[in-house]
C-alpha positions, -999 to 999 in steps of 0.1 A, spaced: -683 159 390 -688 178 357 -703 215 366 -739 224 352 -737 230 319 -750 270 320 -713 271 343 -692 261 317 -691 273 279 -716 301 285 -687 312 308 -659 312 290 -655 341 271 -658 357 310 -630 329 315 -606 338 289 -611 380 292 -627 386 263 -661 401 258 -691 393 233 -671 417 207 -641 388 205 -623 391 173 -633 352 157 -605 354 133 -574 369 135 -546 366 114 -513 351 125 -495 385 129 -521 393 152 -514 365 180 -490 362 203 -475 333 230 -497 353 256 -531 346 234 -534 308 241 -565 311 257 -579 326 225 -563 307 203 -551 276 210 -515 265 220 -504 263 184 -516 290 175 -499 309 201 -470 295 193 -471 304 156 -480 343 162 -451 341 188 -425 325 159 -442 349 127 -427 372 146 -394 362 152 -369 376 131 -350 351 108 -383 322 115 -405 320 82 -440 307 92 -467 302 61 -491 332 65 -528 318 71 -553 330 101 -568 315 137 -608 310 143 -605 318 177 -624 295 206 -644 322 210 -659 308 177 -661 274 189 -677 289 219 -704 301 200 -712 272 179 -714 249 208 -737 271 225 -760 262 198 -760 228 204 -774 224 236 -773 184 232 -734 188 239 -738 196 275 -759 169 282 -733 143 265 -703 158 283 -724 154 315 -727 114 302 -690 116 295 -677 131 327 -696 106 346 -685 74 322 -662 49 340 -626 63 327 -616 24 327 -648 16 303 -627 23 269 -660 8 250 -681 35 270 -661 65 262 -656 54 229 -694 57 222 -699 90 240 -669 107 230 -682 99 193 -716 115 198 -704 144 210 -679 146 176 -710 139 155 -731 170 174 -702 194 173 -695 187 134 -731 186 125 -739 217 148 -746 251 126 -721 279 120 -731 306 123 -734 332 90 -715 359 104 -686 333 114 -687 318 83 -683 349 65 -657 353 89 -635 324 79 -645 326 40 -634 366 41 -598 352 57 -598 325 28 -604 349 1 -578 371 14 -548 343 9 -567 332 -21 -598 311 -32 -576 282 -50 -549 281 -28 -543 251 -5 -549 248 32 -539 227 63 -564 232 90 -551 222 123 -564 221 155 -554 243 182 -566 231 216 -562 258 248 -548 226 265 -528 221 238 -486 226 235 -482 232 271 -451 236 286 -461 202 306 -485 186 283 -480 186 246 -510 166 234 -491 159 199 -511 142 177 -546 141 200 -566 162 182 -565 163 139 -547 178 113 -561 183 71 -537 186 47 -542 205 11 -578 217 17 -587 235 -14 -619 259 -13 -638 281 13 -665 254 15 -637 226 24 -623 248 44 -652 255 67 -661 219 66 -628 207 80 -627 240 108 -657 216 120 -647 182 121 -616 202 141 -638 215 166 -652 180 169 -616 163 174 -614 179 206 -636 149 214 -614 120 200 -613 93 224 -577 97 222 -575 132 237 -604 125 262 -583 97 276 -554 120 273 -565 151 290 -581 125 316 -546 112 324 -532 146 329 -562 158 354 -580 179 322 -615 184 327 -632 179 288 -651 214 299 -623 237 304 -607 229 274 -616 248 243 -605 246 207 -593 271 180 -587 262 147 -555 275 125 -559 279 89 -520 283 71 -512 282 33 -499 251 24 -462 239 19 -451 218 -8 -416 209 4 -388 186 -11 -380 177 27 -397 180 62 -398 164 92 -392 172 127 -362 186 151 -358 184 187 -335 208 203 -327 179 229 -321 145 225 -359 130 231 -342 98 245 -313 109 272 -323 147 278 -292 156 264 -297 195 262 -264 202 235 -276 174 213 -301 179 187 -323 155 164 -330 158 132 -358 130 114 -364 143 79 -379 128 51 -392 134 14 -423 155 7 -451 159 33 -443 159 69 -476 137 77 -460 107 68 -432 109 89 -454 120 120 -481 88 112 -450 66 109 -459 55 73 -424 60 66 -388 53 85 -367 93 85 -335 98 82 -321 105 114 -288 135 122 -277 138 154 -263 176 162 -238 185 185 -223 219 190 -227 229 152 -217 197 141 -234 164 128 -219 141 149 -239 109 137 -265 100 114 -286 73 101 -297 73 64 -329 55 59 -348 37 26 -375 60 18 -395 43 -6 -428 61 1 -436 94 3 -469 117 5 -479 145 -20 -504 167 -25 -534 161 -50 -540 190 -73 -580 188 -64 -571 187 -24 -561 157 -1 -531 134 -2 -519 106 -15 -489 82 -13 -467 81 -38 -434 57 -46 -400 73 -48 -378 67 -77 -352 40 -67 -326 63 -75 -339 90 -46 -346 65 -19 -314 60 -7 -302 99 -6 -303 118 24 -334 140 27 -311 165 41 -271 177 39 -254 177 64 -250 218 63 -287 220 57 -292 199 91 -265 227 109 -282 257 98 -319 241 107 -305 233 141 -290 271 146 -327 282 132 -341 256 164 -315 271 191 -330 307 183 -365 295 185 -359 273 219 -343 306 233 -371 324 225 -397 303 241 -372 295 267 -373 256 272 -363 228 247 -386 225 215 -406 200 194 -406 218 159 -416 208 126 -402 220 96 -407 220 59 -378 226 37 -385 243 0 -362 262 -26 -363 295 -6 -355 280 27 -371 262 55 -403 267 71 -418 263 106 -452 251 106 -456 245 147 -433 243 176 -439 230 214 -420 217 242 -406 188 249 -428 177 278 -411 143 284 -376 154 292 -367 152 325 -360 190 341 -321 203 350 -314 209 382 -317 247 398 -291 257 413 -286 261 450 -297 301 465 -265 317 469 -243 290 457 -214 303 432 -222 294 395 -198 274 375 -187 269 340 -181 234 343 -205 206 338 -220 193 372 -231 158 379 -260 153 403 -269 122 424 -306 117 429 -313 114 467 -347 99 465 -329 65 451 -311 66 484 -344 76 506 -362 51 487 -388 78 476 -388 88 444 -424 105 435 -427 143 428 -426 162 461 -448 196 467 -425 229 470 -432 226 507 -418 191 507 -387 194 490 -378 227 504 -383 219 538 -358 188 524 -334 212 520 -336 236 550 -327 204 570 -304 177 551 -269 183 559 -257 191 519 -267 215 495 -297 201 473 -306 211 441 -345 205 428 -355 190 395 -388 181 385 -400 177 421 -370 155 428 -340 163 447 -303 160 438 -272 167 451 -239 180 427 -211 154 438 -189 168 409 -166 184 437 -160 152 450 -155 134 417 -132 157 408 -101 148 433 -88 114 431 -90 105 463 -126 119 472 -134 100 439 -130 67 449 -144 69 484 -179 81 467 -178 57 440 -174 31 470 -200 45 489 -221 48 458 -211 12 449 -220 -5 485 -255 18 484 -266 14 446 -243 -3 419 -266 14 391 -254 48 408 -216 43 407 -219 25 371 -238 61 362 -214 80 375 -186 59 360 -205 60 328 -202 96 324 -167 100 340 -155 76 311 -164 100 285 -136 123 267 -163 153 265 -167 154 306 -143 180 323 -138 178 360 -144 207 382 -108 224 399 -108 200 432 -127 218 458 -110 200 489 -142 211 512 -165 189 492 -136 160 488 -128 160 525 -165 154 531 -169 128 506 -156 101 525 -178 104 555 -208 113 536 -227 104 505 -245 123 485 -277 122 508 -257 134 538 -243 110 570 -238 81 569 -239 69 530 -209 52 528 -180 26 536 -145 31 554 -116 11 556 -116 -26 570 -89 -13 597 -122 12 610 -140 -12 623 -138 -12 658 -155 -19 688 -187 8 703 -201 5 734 -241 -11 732 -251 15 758 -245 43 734 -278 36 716 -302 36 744 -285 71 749 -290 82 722 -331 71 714 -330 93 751 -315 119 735 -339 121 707 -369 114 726 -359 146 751 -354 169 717 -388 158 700 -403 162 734 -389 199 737 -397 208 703 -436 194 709 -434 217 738 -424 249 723 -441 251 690 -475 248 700 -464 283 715 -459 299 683 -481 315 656 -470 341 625 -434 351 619 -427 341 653 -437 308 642 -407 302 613 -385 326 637 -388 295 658 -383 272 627 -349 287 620 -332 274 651 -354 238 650 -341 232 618 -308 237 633 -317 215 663 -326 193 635 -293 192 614 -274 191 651 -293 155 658 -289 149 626 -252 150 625 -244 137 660 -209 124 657 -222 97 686 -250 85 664 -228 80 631 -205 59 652 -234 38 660 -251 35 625 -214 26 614 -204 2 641 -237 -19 625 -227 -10 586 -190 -20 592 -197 -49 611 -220 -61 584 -196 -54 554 -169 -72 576 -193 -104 582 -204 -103 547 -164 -102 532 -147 -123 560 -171 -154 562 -174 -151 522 -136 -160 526 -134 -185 553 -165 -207 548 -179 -192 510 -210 -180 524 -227 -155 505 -242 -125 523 -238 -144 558 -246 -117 578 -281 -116 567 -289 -147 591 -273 -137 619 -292 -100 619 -331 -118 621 -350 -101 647 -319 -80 657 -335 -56 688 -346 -24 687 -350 -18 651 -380 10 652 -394 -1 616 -394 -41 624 -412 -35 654 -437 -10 638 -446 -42 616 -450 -61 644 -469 -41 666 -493 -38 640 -495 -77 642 -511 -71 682 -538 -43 666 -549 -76 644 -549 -96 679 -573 -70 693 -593 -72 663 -597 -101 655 -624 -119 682 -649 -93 671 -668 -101 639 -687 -73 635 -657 -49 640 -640 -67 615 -669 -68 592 -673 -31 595 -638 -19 589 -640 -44 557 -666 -14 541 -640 16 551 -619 32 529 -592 54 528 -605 74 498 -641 84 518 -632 82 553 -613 102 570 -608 96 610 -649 96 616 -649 57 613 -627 55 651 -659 69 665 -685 44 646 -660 16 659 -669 22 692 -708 17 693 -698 -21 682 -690 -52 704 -650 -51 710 -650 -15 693 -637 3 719 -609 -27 725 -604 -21 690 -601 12 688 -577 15 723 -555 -6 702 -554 16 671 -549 48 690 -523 35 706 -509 24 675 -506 58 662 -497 74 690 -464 55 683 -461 53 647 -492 84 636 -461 104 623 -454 79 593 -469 72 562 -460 67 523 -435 88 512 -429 108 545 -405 126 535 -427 147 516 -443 169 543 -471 171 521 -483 137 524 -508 126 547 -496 110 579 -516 77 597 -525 100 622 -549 123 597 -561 92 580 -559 62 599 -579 45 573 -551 41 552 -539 11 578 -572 -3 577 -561 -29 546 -528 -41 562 -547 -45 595 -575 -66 582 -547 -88 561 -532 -95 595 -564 -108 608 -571 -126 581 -535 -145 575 -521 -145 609 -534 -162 643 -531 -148 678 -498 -140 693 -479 -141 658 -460 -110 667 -437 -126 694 -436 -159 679 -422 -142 644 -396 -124 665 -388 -152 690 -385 -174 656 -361 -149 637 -342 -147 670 -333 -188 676 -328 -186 640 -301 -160 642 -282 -179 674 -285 -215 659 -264 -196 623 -240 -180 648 -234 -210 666 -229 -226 632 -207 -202 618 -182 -203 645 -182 -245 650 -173 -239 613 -144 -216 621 -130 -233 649 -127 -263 626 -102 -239 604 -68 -231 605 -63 -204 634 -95 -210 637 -101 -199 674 -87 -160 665 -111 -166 637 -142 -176 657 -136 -150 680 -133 -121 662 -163 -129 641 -182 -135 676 -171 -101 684 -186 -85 646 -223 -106 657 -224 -93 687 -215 -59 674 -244 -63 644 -271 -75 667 -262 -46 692 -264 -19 663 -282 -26 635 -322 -20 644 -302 12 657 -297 20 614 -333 30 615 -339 49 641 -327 86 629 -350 85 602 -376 75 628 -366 106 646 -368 133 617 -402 119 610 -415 127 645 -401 164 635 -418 162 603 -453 155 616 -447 189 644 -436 209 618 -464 198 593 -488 198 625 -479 239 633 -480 252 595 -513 238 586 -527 255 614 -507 290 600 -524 276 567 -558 276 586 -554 313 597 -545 324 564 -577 312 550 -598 321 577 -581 354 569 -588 354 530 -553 350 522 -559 313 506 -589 297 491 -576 258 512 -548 250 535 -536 225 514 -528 259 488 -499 260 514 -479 225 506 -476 240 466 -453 270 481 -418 269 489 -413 270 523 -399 307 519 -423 315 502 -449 306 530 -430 326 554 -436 360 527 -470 353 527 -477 350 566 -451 380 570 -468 400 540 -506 382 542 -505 384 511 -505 355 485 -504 346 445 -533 325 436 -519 322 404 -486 309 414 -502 284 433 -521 272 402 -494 269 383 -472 249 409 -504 222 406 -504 221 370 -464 212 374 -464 190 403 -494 170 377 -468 171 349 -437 160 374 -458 125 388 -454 115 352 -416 118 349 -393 88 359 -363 106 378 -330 94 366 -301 82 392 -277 106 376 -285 134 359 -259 157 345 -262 198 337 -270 190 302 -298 173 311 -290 138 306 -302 111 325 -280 85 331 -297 50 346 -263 28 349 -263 -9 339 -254 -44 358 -225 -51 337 -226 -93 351 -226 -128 338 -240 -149 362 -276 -139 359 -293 -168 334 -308 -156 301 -342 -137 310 -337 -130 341 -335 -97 359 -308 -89 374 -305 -69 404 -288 -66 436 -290 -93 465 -301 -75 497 -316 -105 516 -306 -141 513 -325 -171 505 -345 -178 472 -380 -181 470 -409 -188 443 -447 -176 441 -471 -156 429 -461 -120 419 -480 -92 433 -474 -57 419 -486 -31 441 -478 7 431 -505 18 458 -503 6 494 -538 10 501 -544 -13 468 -522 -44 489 -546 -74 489 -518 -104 499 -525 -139 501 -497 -163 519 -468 -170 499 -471 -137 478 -443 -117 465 -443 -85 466 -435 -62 433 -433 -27 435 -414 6 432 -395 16 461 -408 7 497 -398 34 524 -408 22 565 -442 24 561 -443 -6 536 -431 -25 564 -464 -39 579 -466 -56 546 -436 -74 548 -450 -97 569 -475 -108 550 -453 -117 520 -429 -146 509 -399 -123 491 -395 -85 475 -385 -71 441 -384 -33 437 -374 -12 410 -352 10 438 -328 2 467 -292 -4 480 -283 -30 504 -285 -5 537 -317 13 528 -344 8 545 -365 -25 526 -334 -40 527 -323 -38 559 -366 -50 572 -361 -79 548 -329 -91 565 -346 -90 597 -376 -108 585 -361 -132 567 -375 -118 534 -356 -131 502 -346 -98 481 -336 -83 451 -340 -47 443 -331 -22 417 -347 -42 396 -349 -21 361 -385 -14 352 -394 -46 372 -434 -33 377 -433 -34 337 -416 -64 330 -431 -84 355 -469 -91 353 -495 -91 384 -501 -127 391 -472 -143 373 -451 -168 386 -416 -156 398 -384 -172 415 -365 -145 438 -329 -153 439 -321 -130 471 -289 -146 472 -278 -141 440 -295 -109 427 -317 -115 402 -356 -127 395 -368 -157 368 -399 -152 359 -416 -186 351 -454 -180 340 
């Protein structure tokens, strides 16, 4: 909700520390980096550069927001439209195209005052009357380090005269209110009344050249390659796009490739003011805009401001007889960020390679500091953070020969996109290999990058585990949750995380229980051995994906299917069901269990639910973010995927699904080995593939149990730190508890040891965690920054199809549903189901779907291993398959084969 207007631009002079005796205009020499809240982000940024030495920057002045401050205090009618603005529909374009226009039209037509005016005319006479001007916006949410805002708010080139000058610091002030850079600052969590404008005022260049340099390869993140686009005359055409630039690529001092465009047009200056476009001579059009020792030396000129400013750098340049100039610079917010390194770990000088471990945990959103540190306290390598994401350095392990080709296997079974990354930069001449560390290469064949299990071993491995093991060891891990449930709700304060220290180490210990590796394996091994051995006997693809349907005690199957018996208690009681219809997630929180049971069948219904989450409470999207909110503290997230059960399932579906999956699974293995017999040795055949089914069936639900158990921990440890988080604000320490999930979890130990905390750390941690849900983490991402995606390098997928890899068998057509939101899943029979990445909690839905395509997976994570056991044709890592396929298309899922036709 917008805040009255007398709380917002009245206050911000109060907001910004200065006092009614602001300077309005201050010259560039006068501003530095620190002054953005005065004058804008590019004006910052150019008072930081005019005083770099060896950086020319035109001289001109800033009208500080302190101005603007002033002038929109005298329109009063601005308050009332921004309150009509803050309250439009964001998804109304038409709406917020009107308002955002009235308030433009009130701000340009709103009076300056005469003092200002003086002000600005004073500045103008002091760089000269006839000179020419560009007056640029400077926004205070303007060339941050996570949001640049390029091109949102406007620009006037070659304004000639005080009175043009003033007119144009106006229609400035008013393009804070583009619809544009409403819809802009909207999509990056910007409230329109915190964000004020300044103005910058700089003598105008006439170059021969300009353009613009990044300092890292916009496209790959590539940190030692630079970009030069440069064209003739005015920059402005280059930036509208009104011409095609010639393009240099820089790297390590030297042009290393470069593109030289036809530059027929080109804009120049009018003598009277304003621009014009104007043809090149045929002669010119062809020329580079730049040589090749020009493009070096503007690159060294970028490299000293990006070490000034600390971070990679959007800067545009003007080149003229005397040199170049630097008219603005900003970050590149789109590049993804390079990893930090690990606390304590030893630096080196050769180029590391990092694996992305949310592609293997089949979560790859931004996590809070709480969430990924916590990550790291407990997974059994070192993990280095990036952007909110998580990675670990397998260059160790790629650098011995041997270790090399057991992780590119293990990457290969998990992920194909992974090993053709990593095989992508291994082919390259400029990559140099670590010295073998033979720790990290010993461990690379037992572990991938994620930590135990990940990967493969040899067929001669595979060997034969005793079923029993596996109702040991959910005993083992029941009796450890149990304990730790016991003896944290004992413990308060640095007591508290003195406590944590050794669970985390009870947690790695479970974690890394040789016993329960044997047992995940047993199920992987005998699947891979299914998979390769009936492929060769009988040329079935993927046969073991029958044979596991309803395989027992998976933990995530049945979590599906025990949601199927909440529907069953629902469903006989209409007005239960036609109340939950009106909850949701977004305004209810747990209050909607106790309305349930003042209705007919409530308190059935609401037994069922509890009991529900007393099972499965821990879980929700993306639990391996501590941060997010579990069933348990908002059980009306299931409320959805419950009512789709009672609306496309009947009574008792539950056990008939599994009973179904299970006679389907016998009749295939009784199949399979009539099939074998029939063969050539065909008994020793039959029986050693009898001996791999009953091996599968006996361990793979077992595959997702682990997880199930570091969940349970999760939800304790989450359960005893909010309620340190609740004493600290009870305490004054922090303004929420939730201030807590935006601090490492170090950090949150300081502050209960210290009770002290840094409000403004915490605000700036939300402003990055905003800036990281935008970013797209790579698979591989190397130490200079470049993200590396792989490729299916394959000919069998048909021409416009997208190919991916077969996790489930079977093919399947229907409508497409693509769901980015659980809570948004609305599934009719015979969908399929389009999205991201699904971790256990998307399970439920499963059930309701006829086949899955996501963007993320391997064929042992967990939506693969659920659609196996349903039945569920599937294709995942499926490149950008939520933007290339369309909600309510038409779709074929080859499961089988590994791709997806879409056919309307």
């Amino acid at each position: 909700m917008p805040q009255p207007a007398e709380d917002t631009w009245k206050d911000d002079v109060r907001d910004t520390g200065f006092d009614e005796e602001c300077e309005t205009v201050l010259g560039l020499g006068e501003v530095d980096e620190d002054q953005a809240g005065l004058v804008g982000g590019k004006g910052a940024h150019l008072g930081a550069l005019s005083r770099l030495d060896g950086v020319r920057v035109p001289d001109g002045f800033c009208v500080t927001t302190d101005a603007f401050r002033r002038v929109v205090e005298r329109a009063p009618e601005v308050d009332a439209l921004l309150d009509r603005l803050a309250g439009a529909d964001p998804d109304d374009r038409q709406a917020v195209r009107a308002l955002s226009a009235e308030v433009r039209r009130a701000v340009e037509e709103a009076v300056i005052p005469d003092d200002l005016a003086a002000g600005i005319t004073g500045a103008v006479a002091r760089l000269g009357v006839g000179a020419a001007y560009a007056v640029r916006s400077s926004a205070t949410a303007e060339d941050l380090p996570t949001a640049s805002f390029a091109g949102q708010q406007d620009t006037y080139l070659n304004v000639v005269g005080p009175a043009e000058v003033l007119r144009h610091v106006s229609r400035c002030w008013a393009s804070l209110f583009t619809e544009r850079a409403v819809i802009y600052r909207r999509r990056n969590g910007i409230d329109d009344r915190t964000v004020r404008m300044a103005v910058v005022v700089q003598c105008l260049v006439l170059p021969d050249a300009s353009g613009v340099l990044f300092t890292a390869d916009p496209v790959t993140g590539h940190r030692r390659t630079a970009t030069v686009d440069a064209g003739f005359g005015l920059g402005e055409a280059l930036v509208s796009g009104l011409v095609n630039p010639d393009v240099f690529t820089v790297r390590d001092g030297e042009v290393v490739a470069r593109t030289i465009a036809v530059k027929q047009r080109a804009l120049h200056a009018l003598p009277g003011g304003g621009t014009r476009e104007v043809t090149v001579e045929p002669r010119q059009q062809e020329l580079p805009a730049l040589t090749d020792a020009q493009v070096v030396e503007l690159v060294r000129l970028g490299r000293r401001i990006e070490d000034h400013f600390g971070c990679p750098q959007d800067i545009e340049w003007c080149l003229t007889d005397d040199g170049f100039r630097i008219v603005q610079s900003r970050p590149i917010t789109t590049l993804f960020p390079v990893p930090d390194p690990v606390p304590g770990a030893v630096e080196r000088r050769t180029p590391s390679v990092y694996v992305s471990v949310g592609h293997q945990q089949m979560m790859t959103d931004a996590m809070k500091p709480l969430g990924w540190s916590m990550w790291q306290r407990t997974a059994m390598v070192p993990m280095h953070e990036a952007g909110g994401r998580l990675f670990v350095d397998v260059s160790p392990r790629l650098a011995s020969p041997a270790s090399r080709a057991a992780l590119l296997d293990v990457m290969g079974k998990g992920d194909p996109l992974v090993r053709d990354a990593l095989e992508t930069v291994l082919e390259r001449d400029e990559f140099e290999l670590p010295v073998p560390d033979t720790d990290h290469a010993g461990a690379a064949g037992r572990a991938g990058p994620a930590g135990p299990p990940a990967g493969g071993a040899p067929e001669a491995s595979v060997t034969d585990a005793d079923p029993a093991i596996v109702a040991e060891l959910v005993e083992r891990s029941e009796t450890s949750v149990a304990a730790l449930e016991r003896d944290i709700r004992t413990k308060s304060g640095p007591e508290l995380f003195d406590f944590l220290a050794e669970a985390f180490e009870e947690h790695k210990r479970v974690l890394s229980d040789p016993l329960s590796i044997r047992a995940i394996m047993a199920g992987m091994e005998a699947t891979w051995w299914l998979n390769e051995k009936l492929g060769e006997w009988l040329g079935e693809k993927n046969a073991a994906d029958a044979l596991t349907l309803s395989a027992p005690g998976n933990i995530t199957s049945e979590m599906g299917l025990d949601l199927l018996d909440v529907a069953d208690a629902i469903r006989p009681h209409p007005e239960v069901v036609a109340f939950l219809t009106d909850v949701r997630d977004d305004t209810h929180g747990d209050g909607f269990l106790d309305e349930l049971v003042k209705l007919p069948g409530g308190s059935a219904a609401r037994e069922a639910i509890d009991t529900y989450l007393r099972r499965y409470g821990m879980r929700c999207v993306a639990e391996i973010d501590i941060a997010r909110p579990r069933w348990s503290e908002r059980p009306a997230t299931l409320v959805p995927l419950i009512l789709d059960n009672v609306r496309n399932f009947g009574p008792g579906a539950a056990g008939r699904r599994f009973e179904q999956g299970r006679l389907r699974a016998l009749a295939t293995e009784q199949d399979v080995l009539t099939r074998l017999r029939a063969l050539p040795d065909g008994e020793r055949k039959a029986d050693e593939t009898k001996r791999m089914i009953d091996q599968v069936r006996a361990f793979a639900g077992y595959r997702e149990y682990p997880k199930y158990g570091i969940v349970c921990r999760y939800f304790l440890y989450k359960q005893a730190l909010l309620e340190e988080a609740g004493r600290l604000v009870r305490d004054g320490v922090l303004d929420e508890r939730e201030d807590v999930f935006h601090l490492t979890f170090q950090e949150l130990e300081d502050v209960v040891r210290s009770r002290r905390a840094d409000p403004r750390l915490i605000a700036r941690r939300k402003e990055a965690f905003r800036s990281y849900e935008a970013l797209t983490p790579p698979r591989v991402l190397t130490s200079d920054g470049e993200a590396v995606n792989g490729a299916y390098r394959r000919d069998d997928v048909p021409a416009g199809a997208l190919a991916g890899l077969a996790v489930s068998t079977g093919s399947v057509e229907g409508r497409a549903r693509v769901i980015l939101d659980l809570a948004d899943a609305e599934l009719e029979e015979g969908d399929i189901l389009v999205t991201r990445f699904t971790d256990p909690s998307w399970s439920p839905l499963f059930l309701g779907v006829a086949g899955l395509v996501t963007e993320v997976g391997g064929l042992m994570t967990h939506g693969a291993v659920i659609a196996r056991e349903y039945g569920l044709p599937a294709v995942v890592g499926v490149d950008r398959a939520t933007r290339l396929i369309r909600d309510g298309q038409h779709i074929r899922v080859h499961g089988t084969d590994g791709y997806v036709e879409i056919l309307g």
